[in-house]
ROMARSE-416307 format. One line per 10 residues: number of its first residue (from 1); for each residue x, y, z of C-alpha. Coordinates in steps of 0.02 Angstrom, whole numbers, plus 50000, padded with zeros to 5 digits. Layout:
<drenbas>
NUM> X/Y/Z | ...
</drenbas>
This chain:
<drenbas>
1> 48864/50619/54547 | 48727/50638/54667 | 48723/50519/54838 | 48617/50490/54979 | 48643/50491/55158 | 48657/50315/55262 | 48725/50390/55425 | 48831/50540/55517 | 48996/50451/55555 | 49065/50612/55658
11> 49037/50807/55681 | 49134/50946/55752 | 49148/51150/55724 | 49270/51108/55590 | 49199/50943/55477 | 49052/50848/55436 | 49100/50666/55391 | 48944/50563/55310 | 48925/50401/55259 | 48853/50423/55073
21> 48784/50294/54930 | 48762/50334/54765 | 48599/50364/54715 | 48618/50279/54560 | 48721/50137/54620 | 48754/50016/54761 | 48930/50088/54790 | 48974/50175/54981 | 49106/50328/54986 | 49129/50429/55134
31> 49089/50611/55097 | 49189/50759/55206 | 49139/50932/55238 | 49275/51035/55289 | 49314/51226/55361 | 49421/51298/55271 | 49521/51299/55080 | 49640/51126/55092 | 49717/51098/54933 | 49806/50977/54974
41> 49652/50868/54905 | 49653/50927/54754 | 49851/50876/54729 | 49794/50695/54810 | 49647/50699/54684 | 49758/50692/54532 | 49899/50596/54608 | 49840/50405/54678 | 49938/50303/54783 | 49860/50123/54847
51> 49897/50153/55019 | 49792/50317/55022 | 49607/50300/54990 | 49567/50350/54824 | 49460/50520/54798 | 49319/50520/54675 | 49283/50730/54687 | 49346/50897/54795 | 49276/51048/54777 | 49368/51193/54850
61> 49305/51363/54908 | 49372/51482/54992 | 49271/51457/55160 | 49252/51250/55126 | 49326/51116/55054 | 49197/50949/55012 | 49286/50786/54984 | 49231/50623/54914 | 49355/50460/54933 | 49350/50301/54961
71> 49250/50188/55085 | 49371/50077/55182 | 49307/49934/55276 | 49475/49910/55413 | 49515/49937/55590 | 49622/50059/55657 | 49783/49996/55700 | 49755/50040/55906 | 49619/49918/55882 | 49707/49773/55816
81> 49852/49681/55897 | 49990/49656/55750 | 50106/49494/55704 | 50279/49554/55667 | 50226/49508/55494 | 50105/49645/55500 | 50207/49768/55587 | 50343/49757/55456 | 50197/49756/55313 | 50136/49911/55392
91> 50300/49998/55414 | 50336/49967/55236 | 50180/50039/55179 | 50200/50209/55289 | 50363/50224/55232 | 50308/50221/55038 | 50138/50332/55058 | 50249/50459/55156 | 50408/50441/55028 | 50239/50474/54898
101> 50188/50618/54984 | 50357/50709/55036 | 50399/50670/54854 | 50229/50786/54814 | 50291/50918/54942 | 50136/50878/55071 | 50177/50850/55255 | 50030/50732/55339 | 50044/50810/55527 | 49935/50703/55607
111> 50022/50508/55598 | 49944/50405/55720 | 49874/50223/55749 | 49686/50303/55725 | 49733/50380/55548 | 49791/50202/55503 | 49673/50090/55455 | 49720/49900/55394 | 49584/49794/55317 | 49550/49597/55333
121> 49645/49543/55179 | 49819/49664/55254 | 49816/49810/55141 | 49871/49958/55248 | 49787/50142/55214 | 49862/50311/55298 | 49682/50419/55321 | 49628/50592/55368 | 49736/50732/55281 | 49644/50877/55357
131> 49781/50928/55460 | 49897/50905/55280 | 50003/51057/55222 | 50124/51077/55085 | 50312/51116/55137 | 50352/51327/55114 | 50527/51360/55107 | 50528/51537/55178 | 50409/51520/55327 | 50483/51505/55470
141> 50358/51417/55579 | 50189/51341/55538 | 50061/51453/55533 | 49907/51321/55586 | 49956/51217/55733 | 49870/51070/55708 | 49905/50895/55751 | 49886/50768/55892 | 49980/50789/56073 | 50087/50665/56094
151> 50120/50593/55920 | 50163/50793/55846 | 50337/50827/55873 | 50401/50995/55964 | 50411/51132/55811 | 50245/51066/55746 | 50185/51175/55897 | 50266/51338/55831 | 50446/51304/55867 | 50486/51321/55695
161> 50428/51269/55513 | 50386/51072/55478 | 50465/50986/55367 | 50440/50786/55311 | 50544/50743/55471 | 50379/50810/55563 | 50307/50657/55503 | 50466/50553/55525 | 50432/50591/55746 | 50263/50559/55709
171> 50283/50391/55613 | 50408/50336/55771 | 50281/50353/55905 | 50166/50270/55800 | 50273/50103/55781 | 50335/50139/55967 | 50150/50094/55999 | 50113/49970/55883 | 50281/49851/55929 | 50231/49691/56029
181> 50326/49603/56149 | 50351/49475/56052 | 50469/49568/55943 | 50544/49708/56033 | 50724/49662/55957 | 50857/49800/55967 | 50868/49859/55814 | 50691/49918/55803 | 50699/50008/55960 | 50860/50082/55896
191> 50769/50142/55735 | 50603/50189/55832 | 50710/50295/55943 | 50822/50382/55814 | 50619/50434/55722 | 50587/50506/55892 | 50726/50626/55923 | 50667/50819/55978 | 50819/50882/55888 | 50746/50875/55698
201> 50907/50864/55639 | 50954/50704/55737 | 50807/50612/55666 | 50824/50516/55500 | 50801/50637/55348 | 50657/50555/55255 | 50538/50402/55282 | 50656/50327/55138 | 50820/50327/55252 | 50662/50224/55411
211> 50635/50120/55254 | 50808/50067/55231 | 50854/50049/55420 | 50714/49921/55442 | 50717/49835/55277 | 50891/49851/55178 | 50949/49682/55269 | 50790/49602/55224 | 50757/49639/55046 | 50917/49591/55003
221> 50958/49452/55099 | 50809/49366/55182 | 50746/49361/54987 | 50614/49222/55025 | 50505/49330/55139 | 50499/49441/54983 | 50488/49308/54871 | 50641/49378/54789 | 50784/49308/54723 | 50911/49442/54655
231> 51020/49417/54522 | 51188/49551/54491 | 51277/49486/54329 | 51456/49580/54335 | 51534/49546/54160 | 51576/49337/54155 | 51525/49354/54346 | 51387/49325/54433 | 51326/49408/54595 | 51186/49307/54676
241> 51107/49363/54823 | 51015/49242/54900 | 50908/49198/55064 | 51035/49137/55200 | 51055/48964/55224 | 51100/48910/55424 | 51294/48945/55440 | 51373/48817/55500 | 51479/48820/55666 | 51648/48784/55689
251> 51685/48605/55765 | 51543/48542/55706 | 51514/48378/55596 | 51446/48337/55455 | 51327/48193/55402 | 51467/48097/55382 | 51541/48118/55550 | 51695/48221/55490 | 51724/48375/55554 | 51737/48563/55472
261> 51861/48640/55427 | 51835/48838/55446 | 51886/48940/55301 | 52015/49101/55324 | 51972/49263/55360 | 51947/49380/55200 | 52104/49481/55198 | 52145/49660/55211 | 51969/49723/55196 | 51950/49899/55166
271> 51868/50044/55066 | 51939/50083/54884 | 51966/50264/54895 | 51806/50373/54880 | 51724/50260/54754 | 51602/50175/54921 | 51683/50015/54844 | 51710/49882/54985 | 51866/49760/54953 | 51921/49600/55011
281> 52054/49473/54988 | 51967/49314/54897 | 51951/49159/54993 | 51951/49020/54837 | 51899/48880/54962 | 51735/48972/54996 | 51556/48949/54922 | 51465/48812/54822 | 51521/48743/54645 | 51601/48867/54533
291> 51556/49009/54659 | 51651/49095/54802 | 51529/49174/54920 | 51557/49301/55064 | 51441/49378/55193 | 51440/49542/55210 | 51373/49669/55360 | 51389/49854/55326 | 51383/49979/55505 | 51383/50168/55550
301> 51471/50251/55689 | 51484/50426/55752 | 51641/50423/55802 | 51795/50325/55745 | 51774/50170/55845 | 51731/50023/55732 | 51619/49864/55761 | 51671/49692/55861 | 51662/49569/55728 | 51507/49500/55806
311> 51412/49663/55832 | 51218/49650/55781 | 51178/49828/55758 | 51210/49802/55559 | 51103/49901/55468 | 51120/49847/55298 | 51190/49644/55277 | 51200/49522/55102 | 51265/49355/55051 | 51376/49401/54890
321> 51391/49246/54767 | 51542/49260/54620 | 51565/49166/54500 | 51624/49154/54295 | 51807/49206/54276 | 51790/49337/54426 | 51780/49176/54535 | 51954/49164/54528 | 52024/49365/54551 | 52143/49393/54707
331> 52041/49539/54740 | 51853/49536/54759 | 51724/49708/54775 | 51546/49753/54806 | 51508/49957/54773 | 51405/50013/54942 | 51348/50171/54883 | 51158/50141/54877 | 51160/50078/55046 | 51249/50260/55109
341> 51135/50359/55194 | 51180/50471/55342 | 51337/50550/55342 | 51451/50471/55456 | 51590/50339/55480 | 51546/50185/55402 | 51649/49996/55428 | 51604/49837/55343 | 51624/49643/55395 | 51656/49500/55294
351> 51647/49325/55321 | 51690/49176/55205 | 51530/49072/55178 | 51599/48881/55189 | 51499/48748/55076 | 51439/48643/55255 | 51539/48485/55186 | 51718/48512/55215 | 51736/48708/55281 | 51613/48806/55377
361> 51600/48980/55370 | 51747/49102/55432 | 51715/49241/55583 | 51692/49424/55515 | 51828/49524/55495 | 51823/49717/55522 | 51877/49862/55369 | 51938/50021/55392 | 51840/50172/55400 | 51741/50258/55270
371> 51693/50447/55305 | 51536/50488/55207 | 51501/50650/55190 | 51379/50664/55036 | 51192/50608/55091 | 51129/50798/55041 | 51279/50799/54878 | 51188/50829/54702 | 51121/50674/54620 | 51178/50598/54464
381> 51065/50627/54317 | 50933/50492/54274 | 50977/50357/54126 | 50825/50443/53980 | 50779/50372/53822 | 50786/50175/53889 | 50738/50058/53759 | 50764/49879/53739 | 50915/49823/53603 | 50901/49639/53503
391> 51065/49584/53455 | 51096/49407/53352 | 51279/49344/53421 | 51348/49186/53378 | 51159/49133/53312 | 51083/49176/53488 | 50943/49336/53523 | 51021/49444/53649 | 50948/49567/53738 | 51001/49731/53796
401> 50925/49870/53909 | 51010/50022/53859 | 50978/50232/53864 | 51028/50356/53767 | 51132/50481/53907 | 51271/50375/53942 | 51411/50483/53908 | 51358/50602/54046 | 51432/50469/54172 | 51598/50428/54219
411> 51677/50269/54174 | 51688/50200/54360 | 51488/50257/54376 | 51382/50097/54390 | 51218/50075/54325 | 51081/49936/54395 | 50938/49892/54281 | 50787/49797/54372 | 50681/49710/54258 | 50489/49684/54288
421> 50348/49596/54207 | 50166/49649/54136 | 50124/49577/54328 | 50218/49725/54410 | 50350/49565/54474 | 50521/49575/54499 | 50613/49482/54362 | 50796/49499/54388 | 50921/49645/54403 | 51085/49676/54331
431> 51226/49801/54367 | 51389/49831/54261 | 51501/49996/54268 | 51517/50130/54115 | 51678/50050/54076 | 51605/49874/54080 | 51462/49944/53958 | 51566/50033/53863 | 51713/49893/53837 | 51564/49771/53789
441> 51506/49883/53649 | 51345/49868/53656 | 51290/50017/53721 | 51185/49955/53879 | 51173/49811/54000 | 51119/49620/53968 | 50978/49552/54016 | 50985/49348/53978 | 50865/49245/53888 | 50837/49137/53991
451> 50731/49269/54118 | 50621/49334/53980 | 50471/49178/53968 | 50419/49205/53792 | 50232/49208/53758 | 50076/49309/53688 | 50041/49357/53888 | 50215/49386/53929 | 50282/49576/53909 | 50441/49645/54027
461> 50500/49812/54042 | 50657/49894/54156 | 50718/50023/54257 | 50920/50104/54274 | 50971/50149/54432 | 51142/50260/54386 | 51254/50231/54567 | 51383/50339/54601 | 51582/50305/54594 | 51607/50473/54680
471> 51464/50464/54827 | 51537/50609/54920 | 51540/50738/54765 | 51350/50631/54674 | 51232/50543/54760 | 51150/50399/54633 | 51017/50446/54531 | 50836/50454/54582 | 50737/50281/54605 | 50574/50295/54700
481> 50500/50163/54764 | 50380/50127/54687 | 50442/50195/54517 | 50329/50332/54432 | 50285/50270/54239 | 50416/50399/54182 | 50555/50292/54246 | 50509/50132/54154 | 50566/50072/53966 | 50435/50025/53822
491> 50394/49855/53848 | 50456/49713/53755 | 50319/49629/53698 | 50330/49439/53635 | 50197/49462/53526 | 50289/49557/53412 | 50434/49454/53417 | 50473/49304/53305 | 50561/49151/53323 | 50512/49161/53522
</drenbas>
């Protein structure tokens, strides 16, 4: 394609950055001329993410590299003062171009509020990868020292070789910058400072593990900011995680004018072995209905000093709903494993969630400790060969979400499948054990009916998540976020089906 000049935008002794049209269209792309061979464009070229502009051509030589991409009309993000709606949109986004690119083996090197640019209707783009390299294994220190003082962290300057936790410092200072006074709480500045450690090894690991400080509370449990609504169906039971509703308080009344009762204490919490299984005494006066439902705060420590019961430097926190015949078991579980990930000494709390009529909710109680040891242990293999599975039982369609590997597992393994339509929107999830799969028959996992909205538009496909009973010897399998196409079923398309 052939383009015309509108205007310079910048030039130095090592680019020339133009803003080009198409000479046979009205269309604008920004057009870079660069010193040097950087094929890290060439990776980018055939690998698209949406919060990295898209490139249309790169041609590499030896002395040059030209680029092509994507004209974005935003503001850099030291231009714009953020809501903390924004802040947590853009920390989101960072965290899933850079799990992208780490994923690809490319380290950015040059985070910063400039390089981010966020446009009028909130998308969020990480710019400007001429200062990119790919991750070596046998160099000992970078052989380019490029980057921006004050954002780079110490062995980007020769110390030693970079690694993704390079951009990890980087992606610290930048939200150190970009956090208002409005909402400085705590546990931002906790997770800011932890990005921003000199000691590499103190840092987190990977933008996933920034990811899941910042968001594993909220995308489990605040589901309404995420429009999400989480469904775990465990056998007969039922696992609903749902927003939080306002707890409340002991001595209170309610509209009637009597007061609350509050609930017991779940007993004798603790940790079921090795398995990353956290497990409670059931309290049959809590929840709603036919439900018993406990909150839940998982913590990590150093050392072997566990949490006050009202500590607020959770990192990881749900509302766990049971119901079916587990409503009524003396002993009640959630596995932890996917929420594991430094090693450390990790407690949980657990509350009793009263209904707000006649009990409000209990205080937390503490567990014992559980030392985790396995954040760099092999992973379990992925579920292959999913495929959807129509059974007729007792006159009614049922469907399955099943794979072909199971027996590679062992029978206290879980598996989670997350089901999404031909939108790309969460549907509902699912997680039974081997031995729950294996004792049902069927050779996979339910997904009900009533989530699958038949019609000639309407098409849903999963993915398996295979958690780990063992999370000190297996980590869980791989799950990206977002999922590559390779991790996704056929879909199940309603056209094809009858009877809908």
């Amino acid at each position: 394609m052939e383009y015309e000049k509108i205007r310079l935008l910048k030039q130095s002794e090592k680019s020339t950055i133009l803003l080009v049209r198409a000479k046979d269209g009205e269309q604008i792309f920004i057009r870079k001329e660069l010193r040097g061979l950087l094929p890290v464009y060439q990776t980018l070229l055939d690998c698209p993410h949406p919060c990295l502009p898209k490139l249309y051509e790169v041609s590499l030589t030896e002395a040059s590299t030209v680029v092509v991409e994507q004209y974005i009309d935003g503001q850099p993000l030291g231009t714009v003062e953020l809501s903390k709606k924004q802040f947590l949109n853009v920390v989101r986004e960072l965290c899933s171009a850079l799990e992208f690119l780490h994923g690809k083996g490319i380290i950015h090197r040059d985070i910063k509020p400039s390089n981010i640019l966020l446009t009028g209707d909130g998308k969020v783009y990480l710019i400007d990868f001429d200062a990119a390299r790919t991750s070596r294994n046998d160099a000992e220190q970078d052989t380019i020292l490029l980057g921006t003082r004050g954002f780079a962290p110490p062995e980007q300057y020769g110390f030693s070789q970079t690694d993704e936790r390079a951009d990890v410092y980087a992606l610290g200072v930048t939200l150190n910058q970009l956090l208002n006074e409005d909402f400085q709480s705590p546990r931002y500045k906790r997770i800011i400072r932890k990005c921003m450690n000199l000691d590499p090894g103190k840092r987190y690991q990977s933008a996933k593990q920034v990811r899941q400080a910042f968001f594993c509370a909220k995308r489990y449990v605040l589901c309404s900011f995420a429009a999400l609504v989480l469904i775990v169906l465990v056998g007969c039971g039922v696992f609903y995680l749902s927003p939080f509703r306002e707890s409340a308080q002991p001595g209170i009344e309610n509209g009637e004018g009597n007061s609350l009762t509050v609930l017991p204490v779940p007993g004798t919490p603790h940790w079921d072995g090795e398995t990353g299984a956290a497990v409670w005494e059931n309290v049959p006066e809590s929840g709603i209905g036919d439900e018993v439902q406990f909150y839940l705060r998982l913590y990590r420590r150093d050392a072997e000093t566990p949490p006050d019961p009202g500590d607020d430097d959770w990192y990881f926190e749900q509302k766990i709903r049971i119901g079916g015949s587990y409503r009524d078991m003396e002993i009640q579980s959630y596995n932890l494993t996917p929420a594991l990930a430094e090693n450390g000494l990790y407690y949980f709390t657990i509350a009793s969630v009263g209904d707000g009529i006649r009990y409000t909710d209990s205080p937390y109680v503490v567990s014992d400790a559980f030392e985790y040891t396995g954040m760099d242990a092999p992973r379990l293999p992925s579920p292959t060969g999913l495929t959807w599975a129509l059974y007729e039982i007792d006159n009614t369609r049922k469907y399955y979400a099943i794979w072909d590997n199971i027996e590679e597992y062992e029978d206290g393994d879980w598996f989670n499948v997350t089901v999404y339509d031909n939108t790309g929107a969460y549907v509902m999830n699912n997680t039974w054990s081997k031995s729950q799969i294996v004792q049902k028959g069927l050779g996979g996992i339910s997904v009900p009916a009533e989530f699958l909205i038949a019609g000639s538009d309407k098409a849903y496909r999963f993915t398996v998540q295979a958690i780990s009973s063992r999370p000190n010897e297996y980590s869980s399998s791989p799950m990206p976020d977002p999922a590559p196409e390779e991790y996704y079923s056929p879909w199940l398309d309603f056209d094809s089906q009858s009877g809908q």
